[in-house]
N, C-alpha and C positions, 0 to 999 in steps of 0.2 A: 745601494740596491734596496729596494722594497723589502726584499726578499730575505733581509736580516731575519731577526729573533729566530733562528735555527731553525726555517724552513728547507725543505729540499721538493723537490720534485720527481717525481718518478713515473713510470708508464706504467700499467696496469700489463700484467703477464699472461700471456695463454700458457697453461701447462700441458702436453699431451699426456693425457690422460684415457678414461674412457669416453670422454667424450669434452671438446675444448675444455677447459674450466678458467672462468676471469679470475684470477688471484690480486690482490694487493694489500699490502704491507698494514696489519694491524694498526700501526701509527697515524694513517692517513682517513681514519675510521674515529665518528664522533658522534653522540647522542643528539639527536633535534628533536622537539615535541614528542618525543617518548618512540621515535623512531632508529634508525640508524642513517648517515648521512656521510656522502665524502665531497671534497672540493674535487670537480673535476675541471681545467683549464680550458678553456676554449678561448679565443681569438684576443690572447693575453689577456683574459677574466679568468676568475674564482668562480663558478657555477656550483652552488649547494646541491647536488644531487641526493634525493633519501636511494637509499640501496636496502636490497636484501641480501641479510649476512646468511651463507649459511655454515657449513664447518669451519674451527678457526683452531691453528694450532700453536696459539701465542704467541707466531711472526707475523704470519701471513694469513688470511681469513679469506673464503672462497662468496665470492660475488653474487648471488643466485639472478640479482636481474639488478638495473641501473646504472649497469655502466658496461661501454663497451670492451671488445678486446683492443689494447691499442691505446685508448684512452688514459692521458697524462692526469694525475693526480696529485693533491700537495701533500708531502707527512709532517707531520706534527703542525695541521694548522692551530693557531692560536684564539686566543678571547676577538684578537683585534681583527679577524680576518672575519671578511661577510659577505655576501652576494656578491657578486658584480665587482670588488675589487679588484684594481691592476695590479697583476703579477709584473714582475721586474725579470725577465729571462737573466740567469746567472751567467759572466762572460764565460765565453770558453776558455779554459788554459790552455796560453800561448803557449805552441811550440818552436824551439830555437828555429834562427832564417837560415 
């Protein structure tokens, strides 16, 4: 799988709150041109989205705009990940027949 060097993927989270809030996991969050930036998946690609970080509580960092609710993200992308690269979908673990 593609998707070695200890990538994982995860959905971005609506937390109820006072009002939706997009959450995702501090890991999936990376500096670009002096911005902030996540990979978000679309149609098995890597899409560099910049995001606005707003509060973050050293897990999880609250979204303020660029990315939807719902929206799958990669954590811990690496050097080697970049635009448009194909994600590898992890298989699912089989359960007994």
């Amino acid at each position: 799988s593609m998707l070695g060097h200890g990538y994982r993927v995860e959905p971005a989270i609506v937390t109820w709150e006072a009002e939706d809030v997009v959450r995702v996991p501090v890991a999936a969050l990376f500096r670009s041109n002096g911005q902030w930036a996540a990979f978000r998946i679309e149609d098995g690609r890597a899409r560099m989205t910049p995001v606005e970080v707003g509060r973050d509580n050293g897990r999880d960092a609250e979204i303020v705009s660029g990315l939807d609710p719902g929206t799958t993200v990669v954590l811990y992308p690496g050097e080697q990940l970049v635009d448009g690269a194909r994600l590898e979908p992890r298989p699912e673990p089989r359960t007994g027949t």
